[in-house]
OpenMM code with the backbone's topology and positions (N, CA, C; nanometers):
from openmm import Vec3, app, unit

residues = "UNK UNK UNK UNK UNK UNK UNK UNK UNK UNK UNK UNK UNK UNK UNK UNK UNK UNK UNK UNK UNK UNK UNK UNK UNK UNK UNK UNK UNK UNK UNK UNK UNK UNK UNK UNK UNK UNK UNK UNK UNK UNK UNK UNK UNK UNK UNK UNK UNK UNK UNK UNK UNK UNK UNK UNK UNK UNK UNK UNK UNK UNK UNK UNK UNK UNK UNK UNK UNK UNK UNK UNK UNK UNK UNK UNK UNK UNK UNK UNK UNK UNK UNK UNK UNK UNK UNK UNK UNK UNK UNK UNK UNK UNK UNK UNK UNK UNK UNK UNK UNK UNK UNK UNK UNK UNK UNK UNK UNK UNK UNK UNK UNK UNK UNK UNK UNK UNK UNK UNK UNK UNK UNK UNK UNK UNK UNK UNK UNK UNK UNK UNK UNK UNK UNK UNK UNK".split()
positions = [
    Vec3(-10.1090, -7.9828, -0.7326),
    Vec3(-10.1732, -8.0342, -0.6121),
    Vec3(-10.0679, -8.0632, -0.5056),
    Vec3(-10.1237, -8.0240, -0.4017),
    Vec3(-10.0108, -8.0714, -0.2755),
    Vec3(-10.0095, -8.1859, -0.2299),
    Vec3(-9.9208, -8.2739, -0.2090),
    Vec3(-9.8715, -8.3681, -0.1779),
    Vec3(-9.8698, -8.4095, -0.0201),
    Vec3(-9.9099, -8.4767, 0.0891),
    Vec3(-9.8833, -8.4692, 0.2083),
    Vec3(-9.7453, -8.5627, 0.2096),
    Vec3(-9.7150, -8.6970, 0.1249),
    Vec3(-9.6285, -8.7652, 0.1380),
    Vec3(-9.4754, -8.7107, 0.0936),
    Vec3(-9.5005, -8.6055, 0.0706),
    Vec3(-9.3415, -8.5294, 0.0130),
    Vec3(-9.3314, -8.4542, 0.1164),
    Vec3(-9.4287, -8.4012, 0.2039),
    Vec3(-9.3466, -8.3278, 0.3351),
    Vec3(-9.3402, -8.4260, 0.4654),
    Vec3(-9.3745, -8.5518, 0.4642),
    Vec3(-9.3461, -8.6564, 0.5305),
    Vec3(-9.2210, -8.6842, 0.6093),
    Vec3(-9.1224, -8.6908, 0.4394),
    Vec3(-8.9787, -8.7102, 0.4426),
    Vec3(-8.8781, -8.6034, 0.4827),
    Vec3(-8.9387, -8.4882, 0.5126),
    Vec3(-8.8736, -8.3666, 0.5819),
    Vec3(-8.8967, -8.3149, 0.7122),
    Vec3(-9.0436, -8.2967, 0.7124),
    Vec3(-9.1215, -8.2362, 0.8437),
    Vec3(-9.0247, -8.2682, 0.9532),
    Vec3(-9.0292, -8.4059, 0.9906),
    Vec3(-9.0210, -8.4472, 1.1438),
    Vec3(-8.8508, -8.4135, 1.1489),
    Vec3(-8.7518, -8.4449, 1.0402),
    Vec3(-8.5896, -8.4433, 1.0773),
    Vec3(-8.6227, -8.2512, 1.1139),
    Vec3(-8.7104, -8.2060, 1.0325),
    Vec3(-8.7003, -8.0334, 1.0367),
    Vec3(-8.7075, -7.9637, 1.1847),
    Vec3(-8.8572, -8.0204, 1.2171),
    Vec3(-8.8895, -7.9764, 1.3817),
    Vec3(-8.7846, -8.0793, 1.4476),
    Vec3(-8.7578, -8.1418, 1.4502),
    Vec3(-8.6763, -8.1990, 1.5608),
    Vec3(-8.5012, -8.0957, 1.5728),
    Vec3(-8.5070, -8.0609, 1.4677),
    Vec3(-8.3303, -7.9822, 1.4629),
    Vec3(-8.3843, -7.8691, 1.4908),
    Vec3(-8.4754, -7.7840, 1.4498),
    Vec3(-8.5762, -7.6681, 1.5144),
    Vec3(-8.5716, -7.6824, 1.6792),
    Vec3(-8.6251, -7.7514, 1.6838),
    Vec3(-8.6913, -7.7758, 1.8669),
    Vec3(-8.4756, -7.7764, 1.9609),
    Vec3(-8.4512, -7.8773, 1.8536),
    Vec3(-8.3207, -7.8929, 1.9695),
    Vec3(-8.2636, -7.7589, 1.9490),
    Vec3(-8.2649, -7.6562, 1.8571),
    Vec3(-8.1962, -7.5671, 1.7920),
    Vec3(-8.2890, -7.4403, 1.9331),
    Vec3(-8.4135, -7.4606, 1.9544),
    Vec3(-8.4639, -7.3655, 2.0365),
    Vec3(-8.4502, -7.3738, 2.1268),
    Vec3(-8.4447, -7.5311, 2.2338),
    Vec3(-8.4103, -7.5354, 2.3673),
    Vec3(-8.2404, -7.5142, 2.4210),
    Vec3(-8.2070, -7.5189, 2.2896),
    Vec3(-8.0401, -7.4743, 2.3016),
    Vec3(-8.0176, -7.3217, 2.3390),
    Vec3(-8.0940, -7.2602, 2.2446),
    Vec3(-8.1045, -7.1141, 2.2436),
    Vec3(-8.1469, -7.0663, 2.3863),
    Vec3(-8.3256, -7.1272, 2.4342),
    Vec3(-8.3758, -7.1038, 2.5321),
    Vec3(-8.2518, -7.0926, 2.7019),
    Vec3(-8.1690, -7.2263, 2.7024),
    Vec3(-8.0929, -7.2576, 2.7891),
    Vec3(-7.9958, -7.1502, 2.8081),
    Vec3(-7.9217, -7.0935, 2.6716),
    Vec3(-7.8314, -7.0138, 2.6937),
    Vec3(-7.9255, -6.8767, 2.7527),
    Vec3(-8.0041, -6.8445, 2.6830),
    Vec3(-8.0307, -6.7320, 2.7811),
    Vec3(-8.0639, -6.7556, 2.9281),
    Vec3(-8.1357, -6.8555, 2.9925),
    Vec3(-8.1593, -6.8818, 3.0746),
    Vec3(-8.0058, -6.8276, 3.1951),
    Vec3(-7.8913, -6.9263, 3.1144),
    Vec3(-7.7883, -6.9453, 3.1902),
    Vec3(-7.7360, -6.7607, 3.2177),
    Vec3(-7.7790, -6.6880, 3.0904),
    Vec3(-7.6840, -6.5288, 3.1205),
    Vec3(-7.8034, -6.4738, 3.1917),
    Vec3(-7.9144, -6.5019, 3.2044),
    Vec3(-8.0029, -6.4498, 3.2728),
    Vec3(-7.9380, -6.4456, 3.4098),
    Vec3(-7.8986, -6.6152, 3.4891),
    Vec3(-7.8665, -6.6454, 3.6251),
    Vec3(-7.7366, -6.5450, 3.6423),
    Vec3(-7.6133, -6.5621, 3.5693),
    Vec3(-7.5161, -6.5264, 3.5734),
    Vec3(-7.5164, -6.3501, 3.5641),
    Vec3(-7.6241, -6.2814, 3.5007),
    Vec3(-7.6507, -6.1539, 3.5231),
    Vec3(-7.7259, -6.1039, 3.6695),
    Vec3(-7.8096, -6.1656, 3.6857),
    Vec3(-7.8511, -6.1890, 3.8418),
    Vec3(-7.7584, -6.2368, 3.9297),
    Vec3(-7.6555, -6.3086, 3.9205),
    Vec3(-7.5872, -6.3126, 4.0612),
    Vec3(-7.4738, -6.1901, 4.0038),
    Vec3(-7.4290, -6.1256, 3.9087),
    Vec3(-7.3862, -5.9963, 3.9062),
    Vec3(-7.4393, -5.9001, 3.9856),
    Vec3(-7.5788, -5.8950, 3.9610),
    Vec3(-7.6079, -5.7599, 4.0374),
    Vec3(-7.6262, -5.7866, 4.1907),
    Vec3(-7.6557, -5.9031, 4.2352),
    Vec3(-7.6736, -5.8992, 4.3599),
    Vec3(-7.5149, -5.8721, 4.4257),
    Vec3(-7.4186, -5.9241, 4.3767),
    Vec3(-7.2694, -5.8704, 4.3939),
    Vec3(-7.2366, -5.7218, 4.3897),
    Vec3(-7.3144, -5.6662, 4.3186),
    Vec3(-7.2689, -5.5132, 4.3214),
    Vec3(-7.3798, -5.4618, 4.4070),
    Vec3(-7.4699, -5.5187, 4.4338),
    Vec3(-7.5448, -5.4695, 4.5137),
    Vec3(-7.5375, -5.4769, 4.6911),
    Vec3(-7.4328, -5.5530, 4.6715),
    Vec3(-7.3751, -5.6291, 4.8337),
    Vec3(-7.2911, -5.5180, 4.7960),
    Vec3(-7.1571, -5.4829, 4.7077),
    Vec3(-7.0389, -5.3960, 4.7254),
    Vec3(-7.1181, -5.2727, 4.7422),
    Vec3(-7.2353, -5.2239, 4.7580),
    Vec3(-7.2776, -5.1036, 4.7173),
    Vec3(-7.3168, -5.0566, 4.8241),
    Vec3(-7.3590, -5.1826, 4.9015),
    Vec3(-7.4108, -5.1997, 5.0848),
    Vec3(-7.2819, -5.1783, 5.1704),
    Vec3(-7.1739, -5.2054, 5.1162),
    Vec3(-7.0434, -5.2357, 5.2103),
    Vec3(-7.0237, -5.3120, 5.2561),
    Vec3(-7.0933, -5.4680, 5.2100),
    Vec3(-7.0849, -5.6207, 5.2371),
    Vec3(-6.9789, -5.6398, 5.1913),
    Vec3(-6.8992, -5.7149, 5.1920),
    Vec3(-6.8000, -5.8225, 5.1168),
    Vec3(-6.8536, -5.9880, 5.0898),
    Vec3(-6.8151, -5.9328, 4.9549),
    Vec3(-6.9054, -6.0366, 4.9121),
    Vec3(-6.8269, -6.1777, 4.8972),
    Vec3(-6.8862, -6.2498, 4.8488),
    Vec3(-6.8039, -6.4011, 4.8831),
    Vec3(-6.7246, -6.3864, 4.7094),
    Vec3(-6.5932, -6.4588, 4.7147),
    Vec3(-6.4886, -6.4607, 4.5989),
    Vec3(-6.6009, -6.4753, 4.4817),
    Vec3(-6.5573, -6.4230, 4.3613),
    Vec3(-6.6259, -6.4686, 4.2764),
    Vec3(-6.6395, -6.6058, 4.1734),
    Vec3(-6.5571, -6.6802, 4.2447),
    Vec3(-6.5863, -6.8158, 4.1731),
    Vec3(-6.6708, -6.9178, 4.2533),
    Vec3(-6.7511, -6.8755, 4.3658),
    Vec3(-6.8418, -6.8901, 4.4393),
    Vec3(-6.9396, -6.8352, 4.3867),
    Vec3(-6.9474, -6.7222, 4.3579),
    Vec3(-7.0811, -6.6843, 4.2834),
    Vec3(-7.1248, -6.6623, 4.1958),
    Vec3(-7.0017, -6.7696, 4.0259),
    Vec3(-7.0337, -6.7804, 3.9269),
    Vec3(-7.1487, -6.9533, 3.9173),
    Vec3(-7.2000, -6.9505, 3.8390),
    Vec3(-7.2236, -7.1288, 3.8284),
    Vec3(-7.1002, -7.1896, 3.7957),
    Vec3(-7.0961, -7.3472, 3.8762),
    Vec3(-7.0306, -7.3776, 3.8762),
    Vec3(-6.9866, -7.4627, 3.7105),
    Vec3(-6.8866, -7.5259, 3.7113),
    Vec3(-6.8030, -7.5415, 3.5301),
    Vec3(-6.9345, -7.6654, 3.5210),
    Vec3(-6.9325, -7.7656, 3.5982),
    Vec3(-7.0059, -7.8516, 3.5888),
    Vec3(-7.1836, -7.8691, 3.6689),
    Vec3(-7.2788, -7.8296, 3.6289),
    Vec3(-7.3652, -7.7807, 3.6823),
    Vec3(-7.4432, -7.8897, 3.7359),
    Vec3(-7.3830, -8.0427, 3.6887),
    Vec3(-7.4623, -8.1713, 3.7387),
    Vec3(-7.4381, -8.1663, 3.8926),
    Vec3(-7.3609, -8.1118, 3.9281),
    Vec3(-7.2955, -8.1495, 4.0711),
    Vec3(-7.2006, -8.2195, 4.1089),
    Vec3(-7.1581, -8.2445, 4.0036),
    Vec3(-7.0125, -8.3614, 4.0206),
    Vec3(-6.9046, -8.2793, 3.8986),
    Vec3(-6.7671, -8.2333, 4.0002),
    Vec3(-6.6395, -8.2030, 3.9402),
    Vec3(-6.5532, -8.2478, 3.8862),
    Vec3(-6.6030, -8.4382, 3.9280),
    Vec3(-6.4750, -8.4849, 3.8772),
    Vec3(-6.4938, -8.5990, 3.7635),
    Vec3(-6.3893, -8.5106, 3.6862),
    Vec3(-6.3931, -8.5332, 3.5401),
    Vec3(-6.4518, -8.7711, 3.5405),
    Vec3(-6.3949, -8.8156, 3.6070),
    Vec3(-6.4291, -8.9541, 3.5613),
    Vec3(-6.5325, -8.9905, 3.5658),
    Vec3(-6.6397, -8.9430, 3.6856),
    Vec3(-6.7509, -8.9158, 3.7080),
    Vec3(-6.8697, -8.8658, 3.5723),
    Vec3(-6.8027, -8.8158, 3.5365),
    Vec3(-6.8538, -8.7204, 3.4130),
    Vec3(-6.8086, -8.8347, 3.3053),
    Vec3(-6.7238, -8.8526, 3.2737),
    Vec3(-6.7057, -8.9601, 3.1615),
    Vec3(-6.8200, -9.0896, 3.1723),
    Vec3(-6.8221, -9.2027, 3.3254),
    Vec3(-6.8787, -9.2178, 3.3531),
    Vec3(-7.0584, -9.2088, 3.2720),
    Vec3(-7.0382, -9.0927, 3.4053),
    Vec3(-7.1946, -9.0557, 3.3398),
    Vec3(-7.2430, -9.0528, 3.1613),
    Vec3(-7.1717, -9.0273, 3.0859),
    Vec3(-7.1433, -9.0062, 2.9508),
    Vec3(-7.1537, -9.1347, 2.8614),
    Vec3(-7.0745, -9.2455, 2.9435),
    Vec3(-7.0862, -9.3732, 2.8719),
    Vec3(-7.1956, -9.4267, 2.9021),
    Vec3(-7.2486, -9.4114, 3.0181),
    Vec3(-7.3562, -9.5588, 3.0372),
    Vec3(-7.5011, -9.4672, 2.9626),
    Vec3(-7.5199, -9.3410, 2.9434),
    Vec3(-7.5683, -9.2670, 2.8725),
    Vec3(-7.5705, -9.3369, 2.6881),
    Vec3(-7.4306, -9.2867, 2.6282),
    Vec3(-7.4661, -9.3258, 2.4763),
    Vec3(-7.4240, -9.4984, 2.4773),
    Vec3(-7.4550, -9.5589, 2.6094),
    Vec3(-7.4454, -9.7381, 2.5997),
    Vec3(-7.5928, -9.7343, 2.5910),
    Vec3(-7.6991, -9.6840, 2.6863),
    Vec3(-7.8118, -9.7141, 2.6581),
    Vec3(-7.9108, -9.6623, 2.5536),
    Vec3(-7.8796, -9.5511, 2.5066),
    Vec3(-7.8679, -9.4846, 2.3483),
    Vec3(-7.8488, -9.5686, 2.2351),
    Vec3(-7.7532, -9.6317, 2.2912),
    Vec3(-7.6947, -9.7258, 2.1351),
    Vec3(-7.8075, -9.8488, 2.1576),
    Vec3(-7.8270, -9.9085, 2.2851),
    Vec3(-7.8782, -10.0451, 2.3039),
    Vec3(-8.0483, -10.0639, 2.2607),
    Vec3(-8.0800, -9.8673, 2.2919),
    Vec3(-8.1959, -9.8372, 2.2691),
    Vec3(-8.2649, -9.8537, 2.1202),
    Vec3(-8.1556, -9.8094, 2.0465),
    Vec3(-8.1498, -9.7391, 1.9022),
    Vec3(-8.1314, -9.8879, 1.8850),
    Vec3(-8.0817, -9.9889, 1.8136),
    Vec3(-8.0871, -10.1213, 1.7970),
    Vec3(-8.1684, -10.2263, 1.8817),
    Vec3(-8.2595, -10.1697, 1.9768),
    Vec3(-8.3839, -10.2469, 1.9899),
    Vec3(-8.5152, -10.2059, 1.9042),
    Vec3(-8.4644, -10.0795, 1.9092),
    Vec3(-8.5695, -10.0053, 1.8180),
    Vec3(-8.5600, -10.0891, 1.7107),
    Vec3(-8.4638, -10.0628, 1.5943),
    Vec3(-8.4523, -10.1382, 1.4890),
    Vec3(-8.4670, -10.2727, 1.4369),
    Vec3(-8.4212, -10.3533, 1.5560),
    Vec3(-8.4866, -10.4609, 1.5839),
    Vec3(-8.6208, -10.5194, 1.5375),
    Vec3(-8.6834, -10.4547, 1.6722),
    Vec3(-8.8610, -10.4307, 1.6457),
    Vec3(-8.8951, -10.3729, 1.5217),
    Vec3(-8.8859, -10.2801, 1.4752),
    Vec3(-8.9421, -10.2083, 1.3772),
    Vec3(-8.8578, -10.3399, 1.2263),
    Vec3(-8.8063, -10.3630, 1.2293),
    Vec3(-8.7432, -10.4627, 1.1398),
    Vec3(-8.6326, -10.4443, 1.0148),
    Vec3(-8.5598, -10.3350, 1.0372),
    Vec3(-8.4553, -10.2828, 0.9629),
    Vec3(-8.3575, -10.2806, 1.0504),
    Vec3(-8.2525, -10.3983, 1.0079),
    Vec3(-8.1572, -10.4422, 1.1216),
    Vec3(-8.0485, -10.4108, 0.9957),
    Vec3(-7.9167, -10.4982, 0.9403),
    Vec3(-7.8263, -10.4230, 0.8785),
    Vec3(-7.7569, -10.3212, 0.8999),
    Vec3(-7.7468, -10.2255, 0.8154),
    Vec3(-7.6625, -10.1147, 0.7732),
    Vec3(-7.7173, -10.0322, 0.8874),
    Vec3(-7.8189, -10.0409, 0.9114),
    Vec3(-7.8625, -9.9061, 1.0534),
    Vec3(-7.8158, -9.9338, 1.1226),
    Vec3(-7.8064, -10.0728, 1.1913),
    Vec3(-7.7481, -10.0836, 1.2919),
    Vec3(-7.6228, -10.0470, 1.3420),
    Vec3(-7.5456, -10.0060, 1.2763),
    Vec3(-7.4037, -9.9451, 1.2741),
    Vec3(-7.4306, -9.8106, 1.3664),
    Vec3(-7.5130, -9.7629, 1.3658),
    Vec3(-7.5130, -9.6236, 1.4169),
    Vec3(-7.5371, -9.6531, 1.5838),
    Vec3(-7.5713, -9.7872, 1.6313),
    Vec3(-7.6488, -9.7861, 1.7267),
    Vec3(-7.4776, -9.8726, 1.8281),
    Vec3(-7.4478, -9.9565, 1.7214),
    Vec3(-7.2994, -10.0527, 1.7706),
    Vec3(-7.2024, -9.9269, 1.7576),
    Vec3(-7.2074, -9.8186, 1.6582),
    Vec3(-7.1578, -9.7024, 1.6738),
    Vec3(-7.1312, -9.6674, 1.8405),
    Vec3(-7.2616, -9.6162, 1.8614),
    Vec3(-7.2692, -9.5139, 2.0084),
    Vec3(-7.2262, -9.6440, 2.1270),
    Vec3(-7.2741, -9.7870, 2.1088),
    Vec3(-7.2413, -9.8580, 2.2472),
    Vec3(-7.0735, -9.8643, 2.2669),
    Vec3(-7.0251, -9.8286, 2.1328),
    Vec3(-6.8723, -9.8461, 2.1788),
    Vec3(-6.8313, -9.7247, 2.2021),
    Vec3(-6.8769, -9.6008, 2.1663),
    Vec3(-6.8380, -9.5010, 2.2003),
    Vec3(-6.8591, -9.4774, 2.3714),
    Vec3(-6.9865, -9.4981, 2.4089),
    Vec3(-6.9959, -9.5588, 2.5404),
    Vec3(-6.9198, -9.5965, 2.6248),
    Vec3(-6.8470, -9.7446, 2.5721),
    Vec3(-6.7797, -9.8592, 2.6003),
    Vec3(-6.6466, -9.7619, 2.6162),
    Vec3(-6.5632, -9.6429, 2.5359),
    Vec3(-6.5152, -9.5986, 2.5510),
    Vec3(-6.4784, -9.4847, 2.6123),
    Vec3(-6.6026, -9.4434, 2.6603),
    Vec3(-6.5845, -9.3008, 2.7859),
    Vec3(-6.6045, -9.3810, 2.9337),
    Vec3(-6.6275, -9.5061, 2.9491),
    Vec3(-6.6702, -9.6111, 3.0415),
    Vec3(-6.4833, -9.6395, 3.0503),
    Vec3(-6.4254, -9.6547, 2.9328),
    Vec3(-6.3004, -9.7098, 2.9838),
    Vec3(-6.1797, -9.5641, 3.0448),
    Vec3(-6.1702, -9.4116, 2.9607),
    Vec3(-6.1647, -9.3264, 2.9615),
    Vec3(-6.1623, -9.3233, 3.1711),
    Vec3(-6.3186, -9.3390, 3.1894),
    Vec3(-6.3404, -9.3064, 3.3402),
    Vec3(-6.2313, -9.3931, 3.4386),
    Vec3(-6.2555, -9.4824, 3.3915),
    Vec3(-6.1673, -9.6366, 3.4947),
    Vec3(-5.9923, -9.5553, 3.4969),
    Vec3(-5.9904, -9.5314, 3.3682),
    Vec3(-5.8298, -9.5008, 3.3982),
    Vec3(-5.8153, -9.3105, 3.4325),
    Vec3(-5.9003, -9.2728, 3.4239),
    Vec3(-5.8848, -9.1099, 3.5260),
    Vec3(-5.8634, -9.1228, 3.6940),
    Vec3(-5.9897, -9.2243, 3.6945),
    Vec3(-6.0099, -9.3050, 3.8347),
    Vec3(-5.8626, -9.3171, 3.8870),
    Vec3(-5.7798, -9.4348, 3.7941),
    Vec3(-5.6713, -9.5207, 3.8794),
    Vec3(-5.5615, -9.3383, 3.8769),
    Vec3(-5.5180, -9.3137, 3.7600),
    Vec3(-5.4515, -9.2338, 3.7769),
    Vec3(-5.4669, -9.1346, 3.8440),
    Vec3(-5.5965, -9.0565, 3.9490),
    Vec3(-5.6125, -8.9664, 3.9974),
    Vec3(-5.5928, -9.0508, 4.1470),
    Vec3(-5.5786, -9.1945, 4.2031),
    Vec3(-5.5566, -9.2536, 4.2888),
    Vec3(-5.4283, -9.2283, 4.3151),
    Vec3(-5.3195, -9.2666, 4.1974),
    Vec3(-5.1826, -9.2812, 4.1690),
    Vec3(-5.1626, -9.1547, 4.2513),
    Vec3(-5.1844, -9.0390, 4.1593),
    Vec3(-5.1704, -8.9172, 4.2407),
    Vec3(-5.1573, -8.8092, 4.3919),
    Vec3(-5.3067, -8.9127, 4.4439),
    Vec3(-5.2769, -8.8932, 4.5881),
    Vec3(-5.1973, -8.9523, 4.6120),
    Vec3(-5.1826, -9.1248, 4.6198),
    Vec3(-5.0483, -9.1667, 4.7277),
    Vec3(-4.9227, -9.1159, 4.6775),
    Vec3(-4.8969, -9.0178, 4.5641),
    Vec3(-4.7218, -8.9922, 4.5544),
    Vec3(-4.7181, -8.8689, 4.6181),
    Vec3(-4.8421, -8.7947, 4.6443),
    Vec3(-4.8196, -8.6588, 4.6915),
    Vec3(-4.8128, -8.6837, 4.8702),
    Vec3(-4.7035, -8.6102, 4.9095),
    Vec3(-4.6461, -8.5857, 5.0315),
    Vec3(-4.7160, -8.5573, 5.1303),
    Vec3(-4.7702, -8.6076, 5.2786),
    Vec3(-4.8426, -8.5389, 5.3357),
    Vec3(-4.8281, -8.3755, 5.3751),
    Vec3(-4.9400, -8.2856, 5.4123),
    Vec3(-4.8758, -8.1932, 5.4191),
    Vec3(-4.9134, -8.1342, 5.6026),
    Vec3(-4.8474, -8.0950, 5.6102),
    Vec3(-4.8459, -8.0642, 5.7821),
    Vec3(-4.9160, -7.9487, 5.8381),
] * unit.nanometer
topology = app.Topology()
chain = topology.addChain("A")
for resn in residues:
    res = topology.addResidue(resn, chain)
    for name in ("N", "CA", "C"):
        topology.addAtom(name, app.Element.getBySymbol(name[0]), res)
């Protein structure tokens, strides 16, 4: 006889690594889709006798949020797995299995806590940087 409570304990970890496993997949094609399309419109400008704009203009860019600079991005990253972690240990909280889980959740807020500190010092040192560099004329 089949059991519903034995596929309980599998189902949901299954589709969830499935689903992230497909929108991963989905994205990458998406991305060679764009990147094959602004190919051809490039050869299709050289083919016209346009000149076309450099090509690191008409790749996507490294960072597709809109922001290049790396502290920014760290930044963004910490206050991300801070509210992840804060989330995940309210959860637990409520639901009432506090302990040993909770590690996973004080886990991510310091990992957080640490791309938060990561940013502060890219920050100062990319400051440092401009004032030693020379004006240029």
């Amino acid at each position: 006889m089949f059991n519903f409570a034995d596929i309980s304990g599998w189902i949901v970890p299954t589709a969830a690594i499935l689903g992230w496993a497909l929108i991963s997949l989905y994205r990458l094609y998406l991305v060679g889709r764009t990147r094959e399309q602004a190919h051809r419109e490039r050869m299709a400008m050289i083919e016209r006798g346009v000149q076309p704009p450099p090509p690191e203009s008409a790749a996507l860019p490294l960072d597709w949020r809109g922001s290049t600079d790396p502290a920014a991005r760290n930044r963004r990253t910490g206050i991300i797995l801070i509210g992840v972690g804060v989330g995940l240990s309210a959860m637990l909280l409520t639901i009432g299995t506090g302990g040993r889980s909770m590690g996973a959740s004080v886990f991510l807020v310091i990992l957080g806590l640490a791309f938060l500190l990561i940013a502060m010092l890219e920050q100062r040192s990319s400051r440092k940087n401009r004032s030693v560099q020379p004006p240029s004329a």
